[in-house]
C-alpha positions as CSV (number, residue, x, y, z in Angstrom):
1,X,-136.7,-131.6,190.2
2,X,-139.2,-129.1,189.0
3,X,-142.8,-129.4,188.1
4,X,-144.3,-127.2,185.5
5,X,-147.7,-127.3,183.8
6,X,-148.6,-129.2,180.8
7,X,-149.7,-127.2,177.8
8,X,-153.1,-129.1,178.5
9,X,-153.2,-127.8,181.9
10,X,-154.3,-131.8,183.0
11,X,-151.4,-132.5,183.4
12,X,-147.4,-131.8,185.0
13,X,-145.0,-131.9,183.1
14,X,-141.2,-133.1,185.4
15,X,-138.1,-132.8,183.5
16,X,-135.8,-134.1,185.5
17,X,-131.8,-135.3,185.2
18,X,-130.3,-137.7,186.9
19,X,-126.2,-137.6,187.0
20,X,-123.6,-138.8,188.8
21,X,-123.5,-142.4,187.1
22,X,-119.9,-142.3,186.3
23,X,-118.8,-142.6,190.2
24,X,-120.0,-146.4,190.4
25,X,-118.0,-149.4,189.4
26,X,-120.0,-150.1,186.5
27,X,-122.4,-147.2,185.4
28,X,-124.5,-149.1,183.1
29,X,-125.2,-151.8,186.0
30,X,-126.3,-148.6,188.4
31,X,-128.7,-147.4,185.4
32,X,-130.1,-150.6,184.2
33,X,-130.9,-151.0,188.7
34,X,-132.2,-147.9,189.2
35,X,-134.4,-147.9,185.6
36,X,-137.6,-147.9,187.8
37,X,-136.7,-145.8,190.4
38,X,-138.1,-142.7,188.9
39,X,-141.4,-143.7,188.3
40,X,-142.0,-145.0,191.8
41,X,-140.8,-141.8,193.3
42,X,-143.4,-140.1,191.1
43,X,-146.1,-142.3,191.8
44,X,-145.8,-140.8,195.2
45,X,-145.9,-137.6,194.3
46,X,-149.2,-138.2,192.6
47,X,-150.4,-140.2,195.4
48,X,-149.3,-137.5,198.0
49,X,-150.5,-135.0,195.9
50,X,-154.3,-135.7,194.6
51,X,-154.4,-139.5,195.9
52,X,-154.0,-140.3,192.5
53,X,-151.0,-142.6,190.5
């Protein structure tokens, strides 16, 4: 994961890629769980970061 600065400058921009889905039973299941997952993990960032998110 990366963080990089927003044209803006008020804000981060994250591109982020998140693989490896094939090696589950059933990859769309594992997707559809984990749909959430990414915002919660950069919710802490922003919380961790500038107590903000």
């Amino acid at each position: 994961m990366t963080f990089e600065p927003a044209e803006d400058d008020a804000a981060t921009l994250v591109p982020l890629e998140h693989s490896g889905w094939e090696a589950y039973p059933d990859p769309t299941a594992a997707r559809a769980d984990d749909a959430d997952g990414w915002a919660d993990v950069l919710g802490r960032y922003a919380r961790a970061t500038d107590g903000e998110g």
